[in-house]
C-alpha positions in Angstrom: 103.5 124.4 127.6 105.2 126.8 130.7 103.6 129.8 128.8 100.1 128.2 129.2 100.5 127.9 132.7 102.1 131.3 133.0 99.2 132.5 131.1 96.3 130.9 133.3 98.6 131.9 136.6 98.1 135.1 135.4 94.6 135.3 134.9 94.3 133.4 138.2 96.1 136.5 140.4 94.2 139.0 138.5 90.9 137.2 139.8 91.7 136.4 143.3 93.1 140.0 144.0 89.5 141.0 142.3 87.7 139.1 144.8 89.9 140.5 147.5 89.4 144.1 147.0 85.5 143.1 146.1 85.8 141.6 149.4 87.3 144.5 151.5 85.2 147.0 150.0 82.2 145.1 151.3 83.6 145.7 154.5 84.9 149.6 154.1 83.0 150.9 151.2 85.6 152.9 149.6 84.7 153.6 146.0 88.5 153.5 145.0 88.8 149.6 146.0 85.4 148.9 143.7 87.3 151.1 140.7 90.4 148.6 141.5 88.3 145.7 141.5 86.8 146.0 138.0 90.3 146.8 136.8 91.2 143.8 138.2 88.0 141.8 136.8 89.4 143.8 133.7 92.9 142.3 133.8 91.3 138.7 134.4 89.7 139.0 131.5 92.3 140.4 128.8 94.5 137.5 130.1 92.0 135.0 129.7 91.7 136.3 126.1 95.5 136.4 126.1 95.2 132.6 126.5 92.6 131.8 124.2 94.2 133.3 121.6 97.4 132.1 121.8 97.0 128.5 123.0 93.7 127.4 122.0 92.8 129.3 118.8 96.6 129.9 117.7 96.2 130.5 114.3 92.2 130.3 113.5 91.2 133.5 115.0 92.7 136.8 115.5 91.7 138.2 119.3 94.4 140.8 119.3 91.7 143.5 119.2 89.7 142.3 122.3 92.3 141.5 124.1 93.6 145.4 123.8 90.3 146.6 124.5 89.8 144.7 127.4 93.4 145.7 128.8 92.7 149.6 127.4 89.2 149.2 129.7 90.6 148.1 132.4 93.2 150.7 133.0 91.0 153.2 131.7 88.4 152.2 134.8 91.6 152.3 136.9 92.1 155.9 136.0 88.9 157.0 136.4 88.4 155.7 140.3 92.0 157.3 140.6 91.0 160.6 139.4 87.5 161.5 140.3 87.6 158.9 143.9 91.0 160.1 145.0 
């Protein structure tokens, strides 16, 4: 049950700090906060997946795979912005 929460929580902070640097690179307009904030969109997502899988599908369905690609995207996006923005 705490791991559900801890899961969601998770997926939660990755949003809000997406919509934060979304939000501050409206303002500024540095490319390396948009690079951050798809990581971050990134993140959200591979934790939601985290959740799925191991709360509501347990057993059923395997989601291992997409949940590694959408973590492997994420910091790969991260990685780019940090190399070619930087």
């Amino acid at each position: 049950m705490i791991a559900d929460v801890i899961y969601l929580l998770c997926a939660l902070t990755s949003l809000v700090a997406a919509i934060l640097l979304y939000r501050h690179y409206r303002a500024v307009r540095t490319p390396l906060l948009l690079w951050s904030c798809i990581a971050f969109v990134g993140l959200a997502v591979n934790n939601v997946l985290v959740f799925v899988d191991l709360t509501l599908l347990q057993a059923t369905i395997n989601l291992a795979i997409p949940r590694t690609l959408a973590g492997t995207a994420a910091m790969l996006v991260l990685v780019y912005g940090l190399i070619w923005e930087a």
